[in-house]
C-alpha positions as CSV (number, residue, x, y, z in Angstrom):
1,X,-13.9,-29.4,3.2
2,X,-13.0,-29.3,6.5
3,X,-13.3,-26.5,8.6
4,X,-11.6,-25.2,12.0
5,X,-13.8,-22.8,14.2
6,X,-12.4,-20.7,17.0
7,X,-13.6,-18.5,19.6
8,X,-11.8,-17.2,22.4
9,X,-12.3,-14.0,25.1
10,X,-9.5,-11.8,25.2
11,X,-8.8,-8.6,27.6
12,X,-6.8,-6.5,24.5
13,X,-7.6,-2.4,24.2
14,X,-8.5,-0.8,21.3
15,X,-4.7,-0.1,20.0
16,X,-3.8,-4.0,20.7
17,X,-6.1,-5.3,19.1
18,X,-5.1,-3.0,16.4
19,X,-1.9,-4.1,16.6
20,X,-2.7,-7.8,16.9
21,X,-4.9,-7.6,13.6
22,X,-1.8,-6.4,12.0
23,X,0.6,-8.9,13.3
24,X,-1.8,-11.4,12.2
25,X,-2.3,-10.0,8.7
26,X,1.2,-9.8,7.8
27,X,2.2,-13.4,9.2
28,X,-0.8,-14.4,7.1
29,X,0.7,-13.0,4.1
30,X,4.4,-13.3,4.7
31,X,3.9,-16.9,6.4
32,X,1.7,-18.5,4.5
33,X,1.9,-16.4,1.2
34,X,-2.3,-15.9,2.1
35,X,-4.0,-13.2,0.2
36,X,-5.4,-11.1,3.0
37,X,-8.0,-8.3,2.9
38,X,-9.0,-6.1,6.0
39,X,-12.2,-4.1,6.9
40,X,-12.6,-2.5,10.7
41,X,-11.7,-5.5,12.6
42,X,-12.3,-8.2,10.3
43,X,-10.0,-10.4,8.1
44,X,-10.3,-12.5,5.7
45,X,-7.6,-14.7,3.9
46,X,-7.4,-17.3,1.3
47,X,-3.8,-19.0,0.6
48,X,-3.1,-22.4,-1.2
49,X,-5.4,-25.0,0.1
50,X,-6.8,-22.9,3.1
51,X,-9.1,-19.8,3.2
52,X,-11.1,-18.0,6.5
53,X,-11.7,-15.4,8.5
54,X,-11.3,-13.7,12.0
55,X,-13.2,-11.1,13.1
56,X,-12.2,-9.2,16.6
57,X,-14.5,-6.8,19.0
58,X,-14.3,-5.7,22.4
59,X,-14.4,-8.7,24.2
60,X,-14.3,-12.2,21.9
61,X,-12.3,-13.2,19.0
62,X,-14.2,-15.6,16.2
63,X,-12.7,-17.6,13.4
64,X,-13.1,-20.1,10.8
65,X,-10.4,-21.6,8.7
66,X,-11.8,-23.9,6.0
67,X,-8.7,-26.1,4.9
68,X,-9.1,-27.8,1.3
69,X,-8.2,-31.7,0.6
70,X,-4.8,-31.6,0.3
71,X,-5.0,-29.7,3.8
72,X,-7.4,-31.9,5.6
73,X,-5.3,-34.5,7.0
74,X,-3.0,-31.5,8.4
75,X,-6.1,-30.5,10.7
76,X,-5.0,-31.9,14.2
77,X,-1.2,-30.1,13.5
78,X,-2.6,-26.6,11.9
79,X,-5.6,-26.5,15.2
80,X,-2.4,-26.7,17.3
81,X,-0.6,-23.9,15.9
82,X,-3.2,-21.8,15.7
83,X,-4.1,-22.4,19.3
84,X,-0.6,-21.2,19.9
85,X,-0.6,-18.0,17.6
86,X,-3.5,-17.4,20.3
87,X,-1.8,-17.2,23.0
88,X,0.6,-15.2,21.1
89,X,-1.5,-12.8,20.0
90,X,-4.4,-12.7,22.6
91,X,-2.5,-14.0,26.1
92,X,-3.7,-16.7,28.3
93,X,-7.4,-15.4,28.9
């Protein structure tokens, strides 16, 4: 299995990152069809080939996304987009 770990500071208040943990949830599910389940300010998601989680507090976000053999050679392209849902999510910090 191959994994993808993440960790980036981010200068969001409490209702954006709210509101970020919700835009991520539903692109998770609507997206990538990923069964996602919430508590506080953690996620966690599992979807065809791909499972993880990303946790959010005050200051730092922290992920893992493990991707499953039929995902692995995808690796380089799926780090990329998720470096870009970032900066969507969190702004260039």
């Amino acid at each position: 299995m191959s994994v993808i770990r993440l960790s980036r500071k981010h200068r969001l208040d409490e209702h954006s990152q709210e509101v970020a943990l919700e835009r991520l949830s539903a692109q998770l599910g609507t997206a990538l069809g990923a069964k996602v389940e919430r508590s506080a300010r953690v996620l966690r998601f599992a979807g065809a080939g791909f499972s993880g989680t990303v946790s959010l507090d005050d200051s730092r976000l922290e992920g893992e996304v493990r991707l499953g053999i039929m995902m692995r050679p995808l690796k380089r392209a799926i780090t990329k987009e998720i470096e870009a849902g970032l900066l969507q999510y969190l702004g260039d910090t």
